[in-house]
N, CA, C and O atoms as CSV, one atom per row, in Angstrom:
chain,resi,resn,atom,element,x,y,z
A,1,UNK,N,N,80.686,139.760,-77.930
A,1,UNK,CA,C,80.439,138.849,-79.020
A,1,UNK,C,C,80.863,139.476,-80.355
A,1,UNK,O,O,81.396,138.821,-81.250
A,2,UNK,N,N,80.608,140.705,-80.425
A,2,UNK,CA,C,81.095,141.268,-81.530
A,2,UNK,C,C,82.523,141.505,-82.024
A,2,UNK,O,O,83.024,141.434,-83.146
A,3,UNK,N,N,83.088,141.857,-80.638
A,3,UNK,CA,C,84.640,141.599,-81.045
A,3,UNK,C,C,84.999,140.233,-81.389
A,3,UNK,O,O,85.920,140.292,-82.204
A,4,UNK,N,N,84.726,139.186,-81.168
A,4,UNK,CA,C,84.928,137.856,-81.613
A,4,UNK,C,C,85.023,137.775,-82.927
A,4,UNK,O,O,86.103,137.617,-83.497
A,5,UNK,N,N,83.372,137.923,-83.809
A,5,UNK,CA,C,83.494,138.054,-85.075
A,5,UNK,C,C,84.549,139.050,-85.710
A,5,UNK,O,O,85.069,139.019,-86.826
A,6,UNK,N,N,84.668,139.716,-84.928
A,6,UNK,CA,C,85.476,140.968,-86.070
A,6,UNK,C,C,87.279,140.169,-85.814
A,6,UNK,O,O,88.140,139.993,-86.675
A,7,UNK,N,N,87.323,139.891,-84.572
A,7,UNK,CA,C,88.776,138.900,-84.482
A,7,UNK,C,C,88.877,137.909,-85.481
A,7,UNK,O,O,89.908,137.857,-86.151
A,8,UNK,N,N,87.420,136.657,-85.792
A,8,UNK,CA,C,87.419,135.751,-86.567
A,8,UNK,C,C,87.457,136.802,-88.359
A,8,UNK,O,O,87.922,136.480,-89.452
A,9,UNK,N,N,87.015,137.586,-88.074
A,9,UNK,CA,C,86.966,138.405,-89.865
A,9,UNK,C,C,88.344,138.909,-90.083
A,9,UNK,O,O,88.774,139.142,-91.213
A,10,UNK,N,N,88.970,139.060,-89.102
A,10,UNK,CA,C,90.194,140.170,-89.493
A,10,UNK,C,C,91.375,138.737,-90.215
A,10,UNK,O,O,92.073,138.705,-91.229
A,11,UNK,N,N,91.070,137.508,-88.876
A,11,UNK,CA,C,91.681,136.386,-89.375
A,11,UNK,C,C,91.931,135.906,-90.183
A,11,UNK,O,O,93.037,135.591,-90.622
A,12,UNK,N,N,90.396,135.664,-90.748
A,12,UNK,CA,C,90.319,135.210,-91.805
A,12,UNK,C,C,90.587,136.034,-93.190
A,12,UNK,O,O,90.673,135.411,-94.248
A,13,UNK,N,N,90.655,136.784,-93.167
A,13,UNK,CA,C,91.104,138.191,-94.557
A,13,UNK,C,C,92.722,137.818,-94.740
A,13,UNK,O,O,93.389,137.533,-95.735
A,14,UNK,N,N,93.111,137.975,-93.045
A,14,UNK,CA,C,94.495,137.806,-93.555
A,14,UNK,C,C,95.013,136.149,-93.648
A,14,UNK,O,O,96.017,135.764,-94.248
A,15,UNK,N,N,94.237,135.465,-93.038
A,15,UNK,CA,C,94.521,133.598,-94.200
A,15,UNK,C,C,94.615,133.721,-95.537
A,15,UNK,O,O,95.524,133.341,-96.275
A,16,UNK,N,N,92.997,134.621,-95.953
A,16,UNK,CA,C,92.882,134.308,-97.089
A,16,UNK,C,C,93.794,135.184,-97.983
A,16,UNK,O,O,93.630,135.015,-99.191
A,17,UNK,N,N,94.757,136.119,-97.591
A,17,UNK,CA,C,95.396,136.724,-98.635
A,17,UNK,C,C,96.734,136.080,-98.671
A,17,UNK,O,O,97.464,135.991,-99.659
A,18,UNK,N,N,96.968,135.635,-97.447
A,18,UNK,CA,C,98.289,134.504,-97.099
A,18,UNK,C,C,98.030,133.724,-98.312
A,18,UNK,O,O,98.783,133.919,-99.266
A,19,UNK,N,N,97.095,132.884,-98.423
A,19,UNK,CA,C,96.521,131.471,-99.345
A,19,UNK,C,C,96.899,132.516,-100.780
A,19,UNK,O,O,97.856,132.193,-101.484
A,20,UNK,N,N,96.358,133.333,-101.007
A,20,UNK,CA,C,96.806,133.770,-102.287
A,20,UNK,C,C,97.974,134.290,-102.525
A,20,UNK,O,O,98.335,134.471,-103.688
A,21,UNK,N,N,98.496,134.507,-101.820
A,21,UNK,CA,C,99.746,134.820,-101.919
A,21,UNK,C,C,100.763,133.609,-102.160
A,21,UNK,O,O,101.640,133.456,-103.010
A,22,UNK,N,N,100.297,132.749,-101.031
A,22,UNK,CA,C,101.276,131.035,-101.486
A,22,UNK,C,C,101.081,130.768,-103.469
A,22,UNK,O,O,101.781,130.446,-104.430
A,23,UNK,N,N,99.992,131.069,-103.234
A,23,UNK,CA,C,99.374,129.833,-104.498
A,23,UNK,C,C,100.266,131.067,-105.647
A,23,UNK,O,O,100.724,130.518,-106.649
A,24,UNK,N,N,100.488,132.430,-105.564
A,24,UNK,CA,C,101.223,132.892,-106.181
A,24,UNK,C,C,102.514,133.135,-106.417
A,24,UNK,O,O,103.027,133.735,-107.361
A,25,UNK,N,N,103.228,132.386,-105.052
A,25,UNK,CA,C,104.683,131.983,-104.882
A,25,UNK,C,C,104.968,130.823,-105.368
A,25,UNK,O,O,106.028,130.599,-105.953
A,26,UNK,N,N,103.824,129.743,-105.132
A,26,UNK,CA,C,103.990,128.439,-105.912
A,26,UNK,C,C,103.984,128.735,-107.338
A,26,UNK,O,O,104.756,127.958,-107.900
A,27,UNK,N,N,103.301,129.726,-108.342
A,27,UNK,CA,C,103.305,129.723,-109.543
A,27,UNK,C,C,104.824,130.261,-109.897
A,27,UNK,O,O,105.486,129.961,-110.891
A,28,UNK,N,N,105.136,130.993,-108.994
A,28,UNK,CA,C,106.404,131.582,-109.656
A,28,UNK,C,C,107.554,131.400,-109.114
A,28,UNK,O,O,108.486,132.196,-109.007
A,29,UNK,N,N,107.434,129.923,-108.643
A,29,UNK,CA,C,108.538,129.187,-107.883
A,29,UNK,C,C,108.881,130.152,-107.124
A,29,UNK,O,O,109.755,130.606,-107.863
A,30,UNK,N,N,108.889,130.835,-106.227
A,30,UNK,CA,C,109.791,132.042,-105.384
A,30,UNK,C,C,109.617,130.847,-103.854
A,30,UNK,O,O,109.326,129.651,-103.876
A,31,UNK,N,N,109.977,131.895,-102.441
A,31,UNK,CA,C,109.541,131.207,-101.576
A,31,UNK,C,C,108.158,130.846,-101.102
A,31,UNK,O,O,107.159,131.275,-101.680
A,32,UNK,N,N,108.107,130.148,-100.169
A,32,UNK,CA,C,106.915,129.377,-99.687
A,32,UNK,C,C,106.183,129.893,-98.211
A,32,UNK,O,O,106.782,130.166,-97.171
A,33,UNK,N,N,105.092,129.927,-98.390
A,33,UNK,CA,C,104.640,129.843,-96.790
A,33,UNK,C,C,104.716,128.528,-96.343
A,33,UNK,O,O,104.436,127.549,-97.033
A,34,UNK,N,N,105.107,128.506,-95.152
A,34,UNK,CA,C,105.497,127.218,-94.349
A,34,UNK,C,C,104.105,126.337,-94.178
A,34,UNK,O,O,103.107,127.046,-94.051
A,35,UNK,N,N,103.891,125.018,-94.155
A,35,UNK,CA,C,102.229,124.948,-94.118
A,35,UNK,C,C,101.785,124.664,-92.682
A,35,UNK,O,O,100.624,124.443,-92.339
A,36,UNK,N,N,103.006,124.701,-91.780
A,36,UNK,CA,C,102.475,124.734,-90.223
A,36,UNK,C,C,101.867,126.378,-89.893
A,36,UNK,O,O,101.042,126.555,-88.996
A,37,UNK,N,N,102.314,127.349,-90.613
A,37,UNK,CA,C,102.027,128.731,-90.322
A,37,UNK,C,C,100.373,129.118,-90.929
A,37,UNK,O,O,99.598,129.867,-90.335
A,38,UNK,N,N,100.021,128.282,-92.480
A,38,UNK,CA,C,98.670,127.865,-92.895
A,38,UNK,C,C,97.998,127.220,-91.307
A,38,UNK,O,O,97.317,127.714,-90.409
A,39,UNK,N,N,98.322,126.512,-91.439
A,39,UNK,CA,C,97.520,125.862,-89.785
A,39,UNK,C,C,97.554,126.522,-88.867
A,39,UNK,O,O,96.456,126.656,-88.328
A,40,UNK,N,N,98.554,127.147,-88.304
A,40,UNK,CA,C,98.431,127.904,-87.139
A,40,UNK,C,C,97.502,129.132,-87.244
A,40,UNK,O,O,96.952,129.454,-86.191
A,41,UNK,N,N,97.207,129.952,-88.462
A,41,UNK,CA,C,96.508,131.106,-88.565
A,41,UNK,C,C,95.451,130.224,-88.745
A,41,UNK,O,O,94.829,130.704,-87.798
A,42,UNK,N,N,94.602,129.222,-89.202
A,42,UNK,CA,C,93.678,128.650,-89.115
A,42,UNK,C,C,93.310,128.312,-87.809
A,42,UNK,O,O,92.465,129.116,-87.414
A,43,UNK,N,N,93.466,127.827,-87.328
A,43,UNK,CA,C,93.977,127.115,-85.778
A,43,UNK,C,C,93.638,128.718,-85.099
A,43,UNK,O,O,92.423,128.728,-84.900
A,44,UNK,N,N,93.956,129.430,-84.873
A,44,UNK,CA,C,93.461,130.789,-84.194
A,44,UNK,C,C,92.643,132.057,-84.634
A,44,UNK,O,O,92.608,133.255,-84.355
A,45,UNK,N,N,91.853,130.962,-85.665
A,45,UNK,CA,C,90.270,131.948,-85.927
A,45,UNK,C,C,90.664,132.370,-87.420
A,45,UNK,O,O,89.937,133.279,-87.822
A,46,UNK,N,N,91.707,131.912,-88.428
A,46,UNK,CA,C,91.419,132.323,-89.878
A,46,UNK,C,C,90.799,131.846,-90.573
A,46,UNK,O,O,90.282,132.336,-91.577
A,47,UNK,N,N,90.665,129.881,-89.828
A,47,UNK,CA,C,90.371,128.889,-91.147
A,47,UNK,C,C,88.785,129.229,-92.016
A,47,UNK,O,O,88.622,128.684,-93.108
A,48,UNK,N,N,87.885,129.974,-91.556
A,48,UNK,CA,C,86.695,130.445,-93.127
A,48,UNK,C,C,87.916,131.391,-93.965
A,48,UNK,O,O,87.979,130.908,-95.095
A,49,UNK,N,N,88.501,132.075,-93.893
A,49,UNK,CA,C,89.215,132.662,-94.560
A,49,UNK,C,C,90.325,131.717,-95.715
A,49,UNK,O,O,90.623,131.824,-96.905
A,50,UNK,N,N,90.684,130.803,-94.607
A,50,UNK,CA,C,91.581,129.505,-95.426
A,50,UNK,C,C,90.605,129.053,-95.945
A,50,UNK,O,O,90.874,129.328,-97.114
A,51,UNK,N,N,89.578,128.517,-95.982
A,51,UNK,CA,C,88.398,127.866,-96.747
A,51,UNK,C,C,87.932,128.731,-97.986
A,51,UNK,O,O,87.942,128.315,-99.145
A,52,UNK,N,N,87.589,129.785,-97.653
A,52,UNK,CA,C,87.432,130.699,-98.658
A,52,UNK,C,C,89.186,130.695,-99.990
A,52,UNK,O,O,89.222,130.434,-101.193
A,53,UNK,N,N,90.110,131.020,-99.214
A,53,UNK,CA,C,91.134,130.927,-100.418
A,53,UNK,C,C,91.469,129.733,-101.229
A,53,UNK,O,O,91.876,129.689,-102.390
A,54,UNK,N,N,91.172,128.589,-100.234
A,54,UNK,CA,C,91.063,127.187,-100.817
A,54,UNK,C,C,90.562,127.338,-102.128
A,54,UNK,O,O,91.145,127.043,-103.171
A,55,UNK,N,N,89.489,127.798,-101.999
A,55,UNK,CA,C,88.554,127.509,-103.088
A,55,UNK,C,C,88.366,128.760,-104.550
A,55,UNK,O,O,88.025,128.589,-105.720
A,56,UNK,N,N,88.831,130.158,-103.665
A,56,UNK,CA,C,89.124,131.113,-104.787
A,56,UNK,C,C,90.257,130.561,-105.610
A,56,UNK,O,O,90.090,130.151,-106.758
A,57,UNK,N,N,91.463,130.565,-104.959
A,57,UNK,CA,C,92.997,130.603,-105.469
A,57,UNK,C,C,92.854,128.323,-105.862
A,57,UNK,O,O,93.833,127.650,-106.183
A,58,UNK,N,N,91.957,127.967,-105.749
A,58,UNK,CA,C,92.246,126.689,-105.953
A,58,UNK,C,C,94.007,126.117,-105.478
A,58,UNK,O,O,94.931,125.524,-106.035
A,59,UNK,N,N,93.792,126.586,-104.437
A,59,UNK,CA,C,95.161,126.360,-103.581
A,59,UNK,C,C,95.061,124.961,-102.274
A,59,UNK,O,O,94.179,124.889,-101.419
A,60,UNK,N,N,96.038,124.127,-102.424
A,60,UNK,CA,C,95.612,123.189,-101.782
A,60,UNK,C,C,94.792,122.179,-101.178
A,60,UNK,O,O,94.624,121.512,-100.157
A,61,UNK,N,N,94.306,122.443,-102.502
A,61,UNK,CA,C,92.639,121.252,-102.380
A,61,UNK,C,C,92.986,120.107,-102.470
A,61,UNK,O,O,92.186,119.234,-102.132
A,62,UNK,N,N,94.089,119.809,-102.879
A,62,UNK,CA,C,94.390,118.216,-103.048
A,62,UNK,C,C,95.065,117.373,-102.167
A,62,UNK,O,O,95.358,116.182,-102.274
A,63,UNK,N,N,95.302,118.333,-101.115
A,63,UNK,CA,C,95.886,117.805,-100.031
A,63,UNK,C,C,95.120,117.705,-98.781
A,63,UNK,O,O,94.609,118.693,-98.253
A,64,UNK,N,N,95.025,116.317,-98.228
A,64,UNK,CA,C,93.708,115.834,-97.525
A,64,UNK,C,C,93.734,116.802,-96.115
A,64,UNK,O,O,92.735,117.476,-95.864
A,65,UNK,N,N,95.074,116.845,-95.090
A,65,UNK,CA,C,95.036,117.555,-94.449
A,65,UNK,C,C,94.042,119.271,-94.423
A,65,UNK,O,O,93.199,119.496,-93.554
A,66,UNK,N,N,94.384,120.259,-95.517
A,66,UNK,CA,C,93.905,121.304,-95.709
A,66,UNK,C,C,92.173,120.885,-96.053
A,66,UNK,O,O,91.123,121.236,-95.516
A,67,UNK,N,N,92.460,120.049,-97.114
A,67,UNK,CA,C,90.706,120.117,-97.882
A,67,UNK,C,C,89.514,119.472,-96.742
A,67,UNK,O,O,88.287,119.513,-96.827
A,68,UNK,N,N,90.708,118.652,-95.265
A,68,UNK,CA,C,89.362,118.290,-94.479
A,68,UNK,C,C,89.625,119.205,-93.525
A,68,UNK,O,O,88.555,119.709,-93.183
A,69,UNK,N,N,91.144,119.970,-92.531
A,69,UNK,CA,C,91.253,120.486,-91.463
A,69,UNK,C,C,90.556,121.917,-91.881
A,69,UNK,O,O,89.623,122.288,-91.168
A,70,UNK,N,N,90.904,122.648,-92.863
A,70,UNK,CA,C,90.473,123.941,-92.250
A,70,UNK,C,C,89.092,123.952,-92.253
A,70,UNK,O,O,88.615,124.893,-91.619
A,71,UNK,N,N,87.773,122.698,-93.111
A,71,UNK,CA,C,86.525,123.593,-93.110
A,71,UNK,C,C,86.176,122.721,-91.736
A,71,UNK,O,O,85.215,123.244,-91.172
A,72,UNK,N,N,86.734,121.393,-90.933
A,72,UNK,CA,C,86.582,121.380,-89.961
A,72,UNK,C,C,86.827,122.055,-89.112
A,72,UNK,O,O,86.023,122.081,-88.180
A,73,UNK,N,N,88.008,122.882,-89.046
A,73,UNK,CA,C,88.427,123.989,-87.940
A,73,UNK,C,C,86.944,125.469,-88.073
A,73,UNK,O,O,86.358,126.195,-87.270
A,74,UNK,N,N,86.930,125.296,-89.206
A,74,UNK,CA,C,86.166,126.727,-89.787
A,74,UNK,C,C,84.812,126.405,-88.741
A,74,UNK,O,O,84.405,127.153,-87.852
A,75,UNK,N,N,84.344,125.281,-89.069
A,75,UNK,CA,C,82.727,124.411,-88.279
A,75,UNK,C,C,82.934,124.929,-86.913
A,75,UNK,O,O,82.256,125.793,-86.356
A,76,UNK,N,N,84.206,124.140,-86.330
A,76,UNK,CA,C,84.366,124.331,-85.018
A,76,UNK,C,C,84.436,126.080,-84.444
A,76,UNK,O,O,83.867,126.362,-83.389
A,77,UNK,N,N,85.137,127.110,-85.203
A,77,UNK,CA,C,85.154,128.315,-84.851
A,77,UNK,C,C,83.602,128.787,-84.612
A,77,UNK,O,O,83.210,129.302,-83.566
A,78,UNK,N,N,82.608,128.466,-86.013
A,78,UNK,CA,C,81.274,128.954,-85.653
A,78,UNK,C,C,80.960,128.600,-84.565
A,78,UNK,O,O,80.917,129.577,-83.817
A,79,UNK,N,N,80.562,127.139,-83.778
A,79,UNK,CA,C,80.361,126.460,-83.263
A,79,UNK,C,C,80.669,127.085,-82.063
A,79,UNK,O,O,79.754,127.076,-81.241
A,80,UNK,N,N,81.668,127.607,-81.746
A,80,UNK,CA,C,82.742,127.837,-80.405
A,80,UNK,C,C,81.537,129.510,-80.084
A,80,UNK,O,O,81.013,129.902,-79.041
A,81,UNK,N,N,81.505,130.035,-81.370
A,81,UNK,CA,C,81.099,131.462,-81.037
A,81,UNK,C,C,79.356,131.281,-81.319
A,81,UNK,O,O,78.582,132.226,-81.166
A,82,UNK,N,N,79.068,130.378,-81.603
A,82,UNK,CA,C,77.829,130.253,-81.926
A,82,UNK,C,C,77.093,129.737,-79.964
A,82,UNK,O,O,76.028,129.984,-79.399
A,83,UNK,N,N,78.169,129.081,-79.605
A,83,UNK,CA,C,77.933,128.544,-78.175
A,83,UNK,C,C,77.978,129.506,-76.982
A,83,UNK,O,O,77.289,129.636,-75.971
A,84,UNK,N,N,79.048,130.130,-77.483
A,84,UNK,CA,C,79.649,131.440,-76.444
A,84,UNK,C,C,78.183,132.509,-76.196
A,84,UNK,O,O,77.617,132.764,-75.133
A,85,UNK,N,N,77.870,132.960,-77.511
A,85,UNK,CA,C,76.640,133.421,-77.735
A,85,UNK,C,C,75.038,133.004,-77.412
A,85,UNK,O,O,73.999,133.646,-77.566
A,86,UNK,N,N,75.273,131.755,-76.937
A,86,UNK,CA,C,73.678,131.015,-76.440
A,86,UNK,C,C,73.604,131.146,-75.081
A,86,UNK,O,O,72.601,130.762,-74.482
A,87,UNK,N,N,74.625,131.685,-74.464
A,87,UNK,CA,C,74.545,131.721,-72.855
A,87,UNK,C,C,73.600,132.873,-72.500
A,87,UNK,O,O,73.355,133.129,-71.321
């Protein structure tokens, strides 16, 4: 169980520095993170991390996909390890 969390923490650190990093490529017009690659690191245990940068870096909040998928994905990760853990 513990390796889980530390898989979901390591994830999420590196979403959330991804997310700041976009929102700092978007300021300085350079290139982009792709936003299927945002989803996919969400999608395999980053999205509290994407939730968390959402809201530090005020990065993609306005876009309905991100502002509802990752804190739904984020729910579902607890959920998954919160279940795994009740056995």
């Amino acid at each position: 169980m513990k390796l889980l969390w530390c898989y979901i923490g390591i994830m999420s650190i590196l979403l959330f520095v991804i997310m700041g990093w976009d929102k700092l490529s978007a300021m300085r017009e350079k290139r982009r993170i792709p936003e299927a690659t945002l989803f996919l690191l969400a999608v395999i245990g980053g999205a509290p991390g994407g939730v968390m940068g959402m809201i530090c870096f005020r990065h993609k909040i306005r876009k309905p996909g991100f502002a509802v998928g990752f804190p739904l994905l984020a729910i579902a990760w607890f959920a998954a390890v919160w279940l795994l853990g009740a056995r």
